[in-house]
C-alpha positions as CSV (number, residue, x, y, z in Angstrom):
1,X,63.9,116.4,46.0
2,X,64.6,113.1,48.3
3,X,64.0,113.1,51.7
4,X,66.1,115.5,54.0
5,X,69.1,113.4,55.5
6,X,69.6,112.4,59.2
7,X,71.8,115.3,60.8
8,X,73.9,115.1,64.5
9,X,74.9,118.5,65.5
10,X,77.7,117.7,68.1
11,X,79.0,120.2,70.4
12,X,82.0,119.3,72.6
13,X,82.4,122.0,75.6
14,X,84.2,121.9,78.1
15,X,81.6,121.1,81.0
16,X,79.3,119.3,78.6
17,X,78.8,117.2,75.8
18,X,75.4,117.8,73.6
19,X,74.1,115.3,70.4
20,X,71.0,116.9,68.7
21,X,69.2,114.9,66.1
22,X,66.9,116.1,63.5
23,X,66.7,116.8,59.9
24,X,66.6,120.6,58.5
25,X,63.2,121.7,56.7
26,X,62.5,123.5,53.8
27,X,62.2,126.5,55.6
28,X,65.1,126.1,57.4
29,X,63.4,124.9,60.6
30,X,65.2,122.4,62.7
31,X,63.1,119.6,63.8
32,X,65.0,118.2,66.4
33,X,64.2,114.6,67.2
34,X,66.9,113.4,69.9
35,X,68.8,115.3,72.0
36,X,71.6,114.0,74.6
37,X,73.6,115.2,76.8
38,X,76.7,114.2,79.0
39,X,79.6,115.5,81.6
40,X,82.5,116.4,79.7
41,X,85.8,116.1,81.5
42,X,88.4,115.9,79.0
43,X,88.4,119.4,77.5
44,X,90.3,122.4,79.0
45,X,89.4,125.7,77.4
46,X,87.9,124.4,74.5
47,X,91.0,121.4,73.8
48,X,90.8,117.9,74.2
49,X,93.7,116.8,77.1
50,X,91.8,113.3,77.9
51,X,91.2,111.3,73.9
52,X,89.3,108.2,76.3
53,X,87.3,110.2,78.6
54,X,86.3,112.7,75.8
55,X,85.5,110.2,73.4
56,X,83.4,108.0,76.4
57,X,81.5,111.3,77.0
58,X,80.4,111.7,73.0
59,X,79.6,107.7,73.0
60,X,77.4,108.5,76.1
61,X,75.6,111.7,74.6
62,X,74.9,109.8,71.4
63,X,73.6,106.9,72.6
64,X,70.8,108.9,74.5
65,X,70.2,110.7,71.6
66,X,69.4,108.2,69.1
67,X,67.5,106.2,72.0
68,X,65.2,109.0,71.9
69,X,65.4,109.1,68.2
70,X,65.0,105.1,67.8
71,X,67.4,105.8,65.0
72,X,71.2,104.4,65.2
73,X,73.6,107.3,64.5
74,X,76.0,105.7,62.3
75,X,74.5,106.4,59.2
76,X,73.7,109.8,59.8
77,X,75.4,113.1,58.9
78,X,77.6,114.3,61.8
79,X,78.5,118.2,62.2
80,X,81.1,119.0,65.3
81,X,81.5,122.0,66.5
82,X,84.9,123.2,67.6
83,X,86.6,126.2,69.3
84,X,89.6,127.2,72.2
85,X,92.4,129.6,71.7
86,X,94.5,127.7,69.1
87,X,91.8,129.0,66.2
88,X,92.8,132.4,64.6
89,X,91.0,134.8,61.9
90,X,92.3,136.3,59.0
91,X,90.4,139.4,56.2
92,X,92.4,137.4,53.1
93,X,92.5,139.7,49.7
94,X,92.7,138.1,46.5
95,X,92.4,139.2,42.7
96,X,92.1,137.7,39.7
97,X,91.8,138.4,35.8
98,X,89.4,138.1,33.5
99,X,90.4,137.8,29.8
100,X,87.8,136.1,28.5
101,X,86.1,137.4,25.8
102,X,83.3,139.5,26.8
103,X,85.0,139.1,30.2
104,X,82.0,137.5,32.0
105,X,82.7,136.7,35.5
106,X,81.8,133.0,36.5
107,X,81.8,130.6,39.4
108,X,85.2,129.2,38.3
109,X,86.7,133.1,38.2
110,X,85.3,133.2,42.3
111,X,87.1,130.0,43.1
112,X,90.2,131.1,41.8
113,X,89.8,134.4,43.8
114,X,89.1,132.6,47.0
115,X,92.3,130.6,46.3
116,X,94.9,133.2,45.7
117,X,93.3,134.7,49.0
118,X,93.7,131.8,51.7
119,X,97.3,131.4,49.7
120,X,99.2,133.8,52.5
121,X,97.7,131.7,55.3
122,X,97.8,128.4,54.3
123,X,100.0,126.4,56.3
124,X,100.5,122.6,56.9
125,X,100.0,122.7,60.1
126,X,97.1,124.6,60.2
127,X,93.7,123.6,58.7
128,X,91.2,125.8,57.0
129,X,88.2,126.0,59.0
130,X,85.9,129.3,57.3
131,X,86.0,130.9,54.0
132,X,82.9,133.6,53.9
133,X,83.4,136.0,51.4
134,X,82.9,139.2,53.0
135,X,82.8,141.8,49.3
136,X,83.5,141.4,46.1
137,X,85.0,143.8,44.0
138,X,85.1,144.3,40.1
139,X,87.1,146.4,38.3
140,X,87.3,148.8,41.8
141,X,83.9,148.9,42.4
142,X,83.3,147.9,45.9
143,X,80.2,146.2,48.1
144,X,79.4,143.8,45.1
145,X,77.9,140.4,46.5
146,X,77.6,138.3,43.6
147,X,79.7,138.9,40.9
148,X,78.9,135.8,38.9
149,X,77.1,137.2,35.6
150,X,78.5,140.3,35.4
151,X,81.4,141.8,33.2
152,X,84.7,143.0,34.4
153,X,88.2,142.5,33.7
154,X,89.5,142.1,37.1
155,X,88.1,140.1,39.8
156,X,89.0,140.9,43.8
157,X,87.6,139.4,46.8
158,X,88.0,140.2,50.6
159,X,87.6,137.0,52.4
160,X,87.1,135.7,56.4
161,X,88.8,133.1,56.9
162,X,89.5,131.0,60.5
163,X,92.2,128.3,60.7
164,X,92.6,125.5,63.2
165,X,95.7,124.2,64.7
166,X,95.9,120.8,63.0
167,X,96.6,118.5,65.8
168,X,93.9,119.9,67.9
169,X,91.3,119.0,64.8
170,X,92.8,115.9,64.6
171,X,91.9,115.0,68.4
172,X,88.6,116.0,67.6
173,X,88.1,113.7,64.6
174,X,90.1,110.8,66.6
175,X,87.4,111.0,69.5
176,X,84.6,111.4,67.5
177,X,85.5,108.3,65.7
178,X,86.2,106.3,68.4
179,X,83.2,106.8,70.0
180,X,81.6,105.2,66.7
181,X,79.9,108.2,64.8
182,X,81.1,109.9,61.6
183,X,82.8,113.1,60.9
184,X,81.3,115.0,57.9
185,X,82.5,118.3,58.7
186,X,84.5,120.2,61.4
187,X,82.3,123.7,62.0
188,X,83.5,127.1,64.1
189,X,81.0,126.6,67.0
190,X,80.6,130.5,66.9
191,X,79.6,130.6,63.5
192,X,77.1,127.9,64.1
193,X,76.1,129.7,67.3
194,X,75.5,132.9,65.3
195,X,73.2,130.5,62.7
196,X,71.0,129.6,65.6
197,X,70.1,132.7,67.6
198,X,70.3,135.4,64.7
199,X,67.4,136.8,62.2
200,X,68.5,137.8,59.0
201,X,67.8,141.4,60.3
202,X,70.6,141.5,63.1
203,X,73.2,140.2,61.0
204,X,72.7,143.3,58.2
205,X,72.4,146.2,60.6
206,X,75.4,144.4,62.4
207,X,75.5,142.4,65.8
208,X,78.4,140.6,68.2
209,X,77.2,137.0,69.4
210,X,78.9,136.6,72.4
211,X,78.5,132.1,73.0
212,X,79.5,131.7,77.1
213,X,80.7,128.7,77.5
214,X,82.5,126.9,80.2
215,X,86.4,127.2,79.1
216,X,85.3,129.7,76.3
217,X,83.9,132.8,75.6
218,X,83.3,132.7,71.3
219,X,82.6,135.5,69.6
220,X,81.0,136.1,66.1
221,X,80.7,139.2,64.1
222,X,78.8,140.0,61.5
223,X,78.3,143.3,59.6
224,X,75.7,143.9,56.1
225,X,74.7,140.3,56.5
226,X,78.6,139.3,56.5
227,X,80.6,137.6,59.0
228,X,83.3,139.5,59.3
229,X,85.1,138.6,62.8
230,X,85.4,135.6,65.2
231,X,87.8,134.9,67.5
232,X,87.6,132.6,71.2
233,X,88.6,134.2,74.5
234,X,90.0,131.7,76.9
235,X,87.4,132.6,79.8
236,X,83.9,131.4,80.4
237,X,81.5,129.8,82.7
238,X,84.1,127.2,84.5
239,X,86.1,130.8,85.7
240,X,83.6,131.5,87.2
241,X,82.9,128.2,89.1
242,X,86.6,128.2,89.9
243,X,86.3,131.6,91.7
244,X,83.1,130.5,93.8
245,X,84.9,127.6,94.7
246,X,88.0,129.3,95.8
247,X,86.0,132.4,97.9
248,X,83.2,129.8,99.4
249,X,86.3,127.5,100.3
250,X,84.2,124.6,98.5
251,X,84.4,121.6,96.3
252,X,84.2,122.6,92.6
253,X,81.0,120.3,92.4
254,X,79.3,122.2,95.1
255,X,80.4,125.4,93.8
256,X,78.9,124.8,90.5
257,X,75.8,124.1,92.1
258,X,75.8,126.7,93.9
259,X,76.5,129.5,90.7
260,X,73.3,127.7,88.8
261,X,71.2,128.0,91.7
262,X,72.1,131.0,93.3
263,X,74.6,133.5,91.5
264,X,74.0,136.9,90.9
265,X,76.7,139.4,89.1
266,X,75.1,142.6,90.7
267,X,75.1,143.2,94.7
268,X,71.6,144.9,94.6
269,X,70.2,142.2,92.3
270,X,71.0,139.8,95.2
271,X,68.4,139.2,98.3
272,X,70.1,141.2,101.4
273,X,68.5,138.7,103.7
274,X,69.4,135.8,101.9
275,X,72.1,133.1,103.3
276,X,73.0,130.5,101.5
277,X,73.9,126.9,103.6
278,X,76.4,124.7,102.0
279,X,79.2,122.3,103.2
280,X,82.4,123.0,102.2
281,X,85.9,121.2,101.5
282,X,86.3,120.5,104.9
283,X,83.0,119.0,105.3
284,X,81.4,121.5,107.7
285,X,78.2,122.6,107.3
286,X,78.9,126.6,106.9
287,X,76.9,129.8,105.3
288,X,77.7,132.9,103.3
289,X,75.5,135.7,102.5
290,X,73.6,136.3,98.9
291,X,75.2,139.0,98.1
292,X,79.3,137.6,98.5
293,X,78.1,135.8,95.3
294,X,78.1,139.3,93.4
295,X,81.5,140.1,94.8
296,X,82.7,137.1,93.2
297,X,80.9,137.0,89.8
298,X,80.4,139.7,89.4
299,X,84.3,141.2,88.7
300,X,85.1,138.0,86.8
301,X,82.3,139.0,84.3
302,X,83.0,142.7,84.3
303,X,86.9,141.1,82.7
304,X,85.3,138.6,80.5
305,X,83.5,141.8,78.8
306,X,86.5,143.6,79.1
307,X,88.5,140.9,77.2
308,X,85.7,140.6,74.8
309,X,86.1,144.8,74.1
310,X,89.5,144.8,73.8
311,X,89.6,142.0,71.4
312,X,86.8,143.9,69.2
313,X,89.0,146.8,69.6
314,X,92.1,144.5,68.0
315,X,89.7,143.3,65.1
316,X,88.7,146.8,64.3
317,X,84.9,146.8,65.3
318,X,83.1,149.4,66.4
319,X,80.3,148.5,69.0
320,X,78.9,151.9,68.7
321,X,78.1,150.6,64.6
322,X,76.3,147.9,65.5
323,X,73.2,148.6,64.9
324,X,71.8,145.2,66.5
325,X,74.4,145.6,69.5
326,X,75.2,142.3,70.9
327,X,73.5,139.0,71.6
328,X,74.2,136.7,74.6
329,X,73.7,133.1,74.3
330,X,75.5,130.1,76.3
331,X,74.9,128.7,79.5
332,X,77.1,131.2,81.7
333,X,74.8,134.1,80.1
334,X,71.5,132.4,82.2
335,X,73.3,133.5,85.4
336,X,70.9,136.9,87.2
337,X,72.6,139.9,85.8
338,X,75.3,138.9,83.1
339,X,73.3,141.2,80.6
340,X,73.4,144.1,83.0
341,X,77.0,143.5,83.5
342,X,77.5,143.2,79.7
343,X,75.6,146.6,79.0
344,X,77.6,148.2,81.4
345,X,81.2,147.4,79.9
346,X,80.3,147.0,76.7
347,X,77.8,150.2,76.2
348,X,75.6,148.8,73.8
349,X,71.8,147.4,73.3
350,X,72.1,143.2,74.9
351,X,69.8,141.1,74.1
352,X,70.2,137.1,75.5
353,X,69.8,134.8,72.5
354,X,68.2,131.4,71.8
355,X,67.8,128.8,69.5
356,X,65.2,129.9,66.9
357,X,62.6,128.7,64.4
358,X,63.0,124.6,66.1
359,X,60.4,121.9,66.1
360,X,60.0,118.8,66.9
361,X,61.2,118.3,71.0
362,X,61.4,122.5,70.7
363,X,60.9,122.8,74.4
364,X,63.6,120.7,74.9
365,X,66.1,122.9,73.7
366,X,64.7,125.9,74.0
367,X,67.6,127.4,76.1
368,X,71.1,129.6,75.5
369,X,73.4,126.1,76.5
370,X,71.8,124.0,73.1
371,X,72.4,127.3,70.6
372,X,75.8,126.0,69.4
373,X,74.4,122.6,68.9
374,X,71.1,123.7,67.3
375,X,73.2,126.0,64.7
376,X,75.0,122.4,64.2
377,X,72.4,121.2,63.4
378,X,70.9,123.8,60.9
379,X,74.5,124.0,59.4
380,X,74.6,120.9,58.3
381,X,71.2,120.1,57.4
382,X,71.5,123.3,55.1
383,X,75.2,121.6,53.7
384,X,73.6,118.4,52.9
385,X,69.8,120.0,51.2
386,X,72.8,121.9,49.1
387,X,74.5,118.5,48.4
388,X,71.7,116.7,47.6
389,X,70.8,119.6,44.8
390,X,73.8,119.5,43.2
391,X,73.8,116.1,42.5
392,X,70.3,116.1,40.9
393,X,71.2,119.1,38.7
394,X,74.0,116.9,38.2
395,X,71.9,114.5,37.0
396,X,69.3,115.9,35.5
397,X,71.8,117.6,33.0
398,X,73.5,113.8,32.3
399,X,69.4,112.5,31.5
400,X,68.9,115.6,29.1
401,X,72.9,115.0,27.0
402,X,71.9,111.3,27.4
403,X,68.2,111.7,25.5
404,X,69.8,114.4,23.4
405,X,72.2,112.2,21.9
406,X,70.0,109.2,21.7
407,X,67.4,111.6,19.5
408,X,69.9,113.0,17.3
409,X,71.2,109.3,17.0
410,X,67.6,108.7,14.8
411,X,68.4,111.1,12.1
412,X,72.3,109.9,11.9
């Protein structure tokens, strides 16, 4: 096996821009060697609107990255994550015969299955961003996960799969570019955000990932070890900012401060002594109690949960069936009492999530805002180990037909 390749997980939010370099490790460890982050001002829930300050922001993240590093990025394996409301998930059905004889079901019999499936939403405007098979059936017997090897004559496959709006992608691979890194592959950030705070455990008895970001909310589904729903509600962390700034009558700067350091989304979580001094928009120095905080944060959570339900609802998940209830990661979920507010809506075990099994500058990222970027990372350091196997299979079955043909050349 050679040496694991250089990986850049890049997530693009909408209040920040994150660059994690590492390589992935045979136990599927991430050891993260450079991480770098920078202000992101050209997103707006989730979509590039600025190309130049977007792509100045990634050049910036980067660059701290691989100082850390002391590794240029340009040879390395980059791994963006992307999301907003122009992203849309599909259950795709597809079947297929087998009339071979013996009727053996192989890879190639799969592919094909996967292809009728995604036929009904292809569209050229849209590009395919997920394709997880979430059963196989053969010959009407349901729950199969691998069919390849055994016998049936027909071949059906129920498969997730998330599209993109293609013009969106586009502006992501434009800015990327510009700001002088590759583009390996596009990823769902809340399928790589599900990679980095899950165990193998949560995702079979079932669990919701809930990723809170600043302009989105992405949710993640997964059911018997299957994804099985994702979608991206247009609400997150910057909402909340927004409403702070509005009710304190301050700068959005200063209100933002203000939520990190102070918020609370529950009145009796808050101190009932405790004033808060600020300036505001006017530039006079003025004060507002602790607990106005939780009048403000804590209703705009409350909907976010509510939208989050009632998209669940839409998708046909039941919170009540998962047996792992749901996870909260993303930096919105650090504020004091999301998860309480989250229990309360959703009625279900919440748990807040973080980046698991990392080494290397661990510490470093060992909080809810680097999850999407650390499942980035793990994503495709797992895509390029699978890569790199192929091709020596690859060529290890060219050697053996090459020395085959040579020996059986000698008795010619």
């Amino acid at each position: 096996m050679q040496h694991a390749p250089l990986i850049v997980g890049l997530d693009i939010g909408t209040t920040k821009v994150c660059v994690l370099v590492g390589t992935i490790l045979e136990d599927r460890k991430v050891d993260v060697r450079g991480v770098g982050l920078a202000p992101s001002v050209g997103l707006r829930k989730g979509v590039i609107i600025d190309l130049a300050a977007t792509g100045e922001a990634i050049a910036k993240a980067g660059d701290e990255a691989a100082r850390m590093c002391g590794v240029p990025l340009a040879g390395a394996h980059v791994y963006v994550g992307v999301t907003g409301d122009h992203v849309d998930s599909f259950t795709c059905h597809g079947a297929v015969a087998i009339d071979r004889p013996g009727h053996e079901i192989l890879s190639g019999d799969v592919e094909r299955a996967k292809v009728v499936a995604v036929s009904g939403v292809q569209s050229p405007n849209r590009d395919i961003l997920v394709e997880r098979p979430r059963q196989f059936i053969v010959d009407g017997q349901r729950g199969v996960a691998d069919p390849v090897g055994m016998s049936g004559e027909r071949l059906e496959i129920d498969l997730h799969v998330v599209t993109g709006e293609s013009r969106f992608l586009n502006d992501v691979r434009r800015c990327v570019l510009a700001a002088g890194l590759p583009v390996d592959s596009l990823v769902l950030e809340a399928v790589a955000t599900g990679e980095a705070v899950l165990s193998a455990e949560e995702r079979t008895l079932g669990c919701a990932v809930l990723d809170l970001g600043g302009g989105t909310t992405d949710v993640a589904v997964y059911q018997d070890g299957e994804l099985m729903h994702t979608s991206a509600i247009p609400v997150g962390g910057a909402h909340v900012t927004y409403d702070l700034s509005v009710g304190l009558e301050a700068r959005y700067p200063r209100a933002e401060e203000i939520k990190v350091r102070y918020a609370c989304a529950q009145a009796e979580l808050c101190d009932p002594e405790g004033v808060i001094q600020y300036v505001n928009a006017r530039g006079e120095p003025v004060e507002a109690e602790h607990g106005f905080l939780a009048e403000v944060v804590g209703p705009r959570l409350e909907e976010l949960f509510e939208l989050v339900a009632e998209d669940l609802r839409r998708a046909g998940v039941r919170l009540n069936q998962l047996g792992a209830g749901v996870v909260l990661t993303g930096g919105a979920s650090k504020l004091t009492g999301t998860l309480a507010v989250a229990r309360q809506v959703l009625g279900v075990t919440v748990r807040e999530g973080q980046p698991m099994d990392v080494v290397g500058h661990a510490a470093r990222v060992a909080a809810p805002q680097f999850s999407t970027a650390v499942g980035l990372l793990r994503l495709g350091g797992l895509d390029q180990l699978g890569q790199l196997r192929r091709q020596e299979e690859r060529s290890l079955r060219a050697r053996l037909r090459t020395f085959w043909r040579n020996f059986t050349r000698v008795f010619d």
